[in-house]
N, C-alpha and C positions, 0 to 999 in steps of 0.2 A: 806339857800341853801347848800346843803348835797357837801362835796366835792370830794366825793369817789359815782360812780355809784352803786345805789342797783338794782339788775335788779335781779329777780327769776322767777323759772317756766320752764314749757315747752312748744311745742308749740300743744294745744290741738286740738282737733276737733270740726268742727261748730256743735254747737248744734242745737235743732228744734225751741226753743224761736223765736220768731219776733223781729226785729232788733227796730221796734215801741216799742214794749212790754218792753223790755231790758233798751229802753231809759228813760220810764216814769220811771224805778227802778232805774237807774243812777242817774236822776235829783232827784226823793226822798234825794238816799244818798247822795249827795252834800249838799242840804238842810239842812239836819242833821246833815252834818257835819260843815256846815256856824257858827251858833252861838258859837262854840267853841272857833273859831277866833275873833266873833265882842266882846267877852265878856275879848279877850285876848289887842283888842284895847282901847288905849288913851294916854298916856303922852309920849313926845320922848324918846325911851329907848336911855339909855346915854349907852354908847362902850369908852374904851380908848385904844382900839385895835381890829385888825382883828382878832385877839382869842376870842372876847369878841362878837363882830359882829356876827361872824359866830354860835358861842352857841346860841345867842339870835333866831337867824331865823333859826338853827337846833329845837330850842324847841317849834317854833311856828311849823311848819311843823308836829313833832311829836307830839304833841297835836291834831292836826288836824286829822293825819291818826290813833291814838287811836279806834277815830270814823269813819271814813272813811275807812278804809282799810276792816274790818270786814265786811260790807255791801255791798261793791264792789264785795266780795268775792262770796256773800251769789246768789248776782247776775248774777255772771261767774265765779265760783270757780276752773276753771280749767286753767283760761287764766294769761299768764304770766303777771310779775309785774314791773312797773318800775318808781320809783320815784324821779328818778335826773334829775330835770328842766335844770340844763345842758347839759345832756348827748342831743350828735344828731346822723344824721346819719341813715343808715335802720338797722329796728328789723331783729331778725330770722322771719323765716313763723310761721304762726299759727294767735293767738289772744294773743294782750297784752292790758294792760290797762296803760294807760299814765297820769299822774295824777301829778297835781301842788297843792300840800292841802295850799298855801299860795301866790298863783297866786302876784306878785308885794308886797313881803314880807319887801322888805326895805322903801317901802313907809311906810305899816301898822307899822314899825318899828319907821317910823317919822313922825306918827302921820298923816299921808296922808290918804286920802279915796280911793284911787284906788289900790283896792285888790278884789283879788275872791278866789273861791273853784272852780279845775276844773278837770273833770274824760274823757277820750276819749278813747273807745273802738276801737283799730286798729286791722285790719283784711289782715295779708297778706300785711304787708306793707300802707294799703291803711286805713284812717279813716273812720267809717261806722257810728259809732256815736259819741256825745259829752255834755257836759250838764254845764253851767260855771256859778254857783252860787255869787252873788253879797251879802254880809250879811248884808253892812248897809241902801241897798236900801229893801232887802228882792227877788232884780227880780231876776230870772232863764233864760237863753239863752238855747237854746236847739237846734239842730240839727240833722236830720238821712240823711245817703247817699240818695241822689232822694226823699225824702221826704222833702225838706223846711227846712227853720232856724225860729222859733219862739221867742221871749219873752215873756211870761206866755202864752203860748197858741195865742199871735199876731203873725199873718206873718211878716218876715222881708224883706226887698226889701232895696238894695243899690238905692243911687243919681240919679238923670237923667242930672244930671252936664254933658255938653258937653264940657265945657271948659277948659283946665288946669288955665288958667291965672284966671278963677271965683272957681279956687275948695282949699278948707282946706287937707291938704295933713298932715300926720304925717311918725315919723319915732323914731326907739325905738335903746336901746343901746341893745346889745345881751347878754353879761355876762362882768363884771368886766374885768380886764386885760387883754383884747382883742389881737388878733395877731395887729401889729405894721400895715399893709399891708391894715386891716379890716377898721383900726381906722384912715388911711389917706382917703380910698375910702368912708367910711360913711360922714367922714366929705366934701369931694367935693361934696358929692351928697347933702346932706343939702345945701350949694352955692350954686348951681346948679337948685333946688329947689327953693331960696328963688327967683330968678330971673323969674322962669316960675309961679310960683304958687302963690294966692291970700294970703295965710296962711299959714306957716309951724309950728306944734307942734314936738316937742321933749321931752318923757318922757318915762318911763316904765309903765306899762306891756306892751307885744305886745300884747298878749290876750285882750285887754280892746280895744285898738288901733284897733283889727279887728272889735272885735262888733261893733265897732261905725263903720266903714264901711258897715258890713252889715244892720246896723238899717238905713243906708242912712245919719249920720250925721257927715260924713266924706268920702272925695269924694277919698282918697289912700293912702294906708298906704304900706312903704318899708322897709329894713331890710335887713343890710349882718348877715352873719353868723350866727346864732343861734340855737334853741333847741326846739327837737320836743315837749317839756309838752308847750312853748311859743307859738309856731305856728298851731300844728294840729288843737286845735281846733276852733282857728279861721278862719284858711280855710277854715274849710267842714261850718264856719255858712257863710263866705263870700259864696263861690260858693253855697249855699243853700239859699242865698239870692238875685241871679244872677250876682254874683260878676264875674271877671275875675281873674284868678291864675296863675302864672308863675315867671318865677326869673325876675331879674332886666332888664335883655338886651330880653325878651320877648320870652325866651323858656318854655317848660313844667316845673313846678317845681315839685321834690320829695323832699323827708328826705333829703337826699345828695348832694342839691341843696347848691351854695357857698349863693346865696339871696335869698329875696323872695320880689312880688309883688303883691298885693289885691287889686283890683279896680273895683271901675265903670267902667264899658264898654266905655261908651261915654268921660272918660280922659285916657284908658288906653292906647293906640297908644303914645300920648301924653308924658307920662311919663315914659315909656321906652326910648323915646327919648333926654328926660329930663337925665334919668339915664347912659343911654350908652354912653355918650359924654364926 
């Protein structure tokens, strides 16, 4: 996790490509870019410091965009870049490409299986597409604005969970050394949770956490604070998958949003209510 923002570029003009078109070259490069990582997984890598930690998952990352950045490029060579999983907040205008090359890197760092490769084309603020590479499964998530969220070419369709008290609910940490404020309110809303909800998981990525809501195998996943490479691209597969999107207490969510909420429709009333108390 890079701990200085690299953000370049300017902000270009839409070009004539189809935003379908754009996406099948996306997931390619993710693809291509996946096996660099699964071949980077296996034993715990040992740290006896946050200098050491940090090199480790800086050089996973840059390994990864070796391959990736190049192909991204070839893709929309005009559109800005931005590779700090940290960084949040809104872009300038234009196109920028949002990119995690080690999606849940500290896991892959401990030997954990939940990690991806992920690229998400933002347009003006707003995600248009996305494409979140899994390397040790081999699947691809995909998504285009108004167009659906796939799994290799499957439709994804969130729960018909109507119930908060019958649904598996998750919720993820957002970056290390959280504001003090973040890390009291995450934690009541985990209580909060374990009292309404059938199941609460807590782990990282959020990226993995939304796919399993759009794929329906998780009925909501919430989240204060966090970082657009984290979240865009699980929103556009949630709302491509008829999810509901908004922050925690049930308004619009953007970039600049303090939370975020993903849900099935049929618990999402529920868990706002859950969360705003």
């Amino acid at each position: 996790m890079p701990e200085s923002s690299r953000t370049t570029g300017t902000a270009p003009a839409v070009g004539s490509a189809s935003d379908a078109g754009l996406l099948a070259r996306t997931a390619a490069a993710v693809r291509e870019a996946g096996p660099v990582l699964r071949e980077r997984f296996g034993d715990v890598a040992r740290h006896a410091s946050r200098e050491e930690l940090l090199g480790a998952l800086a050089a996973n990352d840059d390994a990864v965009l070796a391959v990736l950045r190049p192909r991204l490029a070839q893709v929309r060579p005009d559109a800005g870049w931005v590779v700090d999983e940290l960084a949040a907040g809104a872009l300038p205008p234009g196109e920028w490409w949002v990119v995690d090359p080690a999606e849940g890197n500290v896991n892959h760092l401990h030997a954990l299986p939940e990690w991806a490769v992920t690229a998400t084309l933002v347009r003006d603020n707003q995600p248009v597409l996305t494409a979140v590479h899994l390397p040790l499964t081999g699947e691809t998530c995909t998504a285009v604005a108004g167009g659906g969220s796939h799994l290799d070419g499957r439709p994804l369709q969130v729960s018909r969970t109507g119930d908060l008290g019958l649904a598996l609910v998750a919720t993820s940490q957002a970056r290390p050394d959280e504001d003090e404020r973040v890390v009291q309110r995450a934690g009541a809303s985990i209580t909060a949770m374990l009292s309404d909800a059938l199941v609460v998981r807590t782990s990282v990525p959020a990226t993995l956490h939304l796919l399993d809501v759009a794929a329906g195998r998780i009925d909501a996943f919430w989240q204060f604070a966090g970082a657009r490479a984290d979240l865009l691209p699980g929103v556009l597969l949630v709302a491509g998958a008829g999810g509901r999107i908004t922050d925690a207490e049930g308004h619009p969510w953007t970039p600049d949003s303090p939370s975020l909420l993903a849900a099935a429709p049929g618990v999402h009333a529920a868990a706002v209510r859950t969360l705003s108390r």
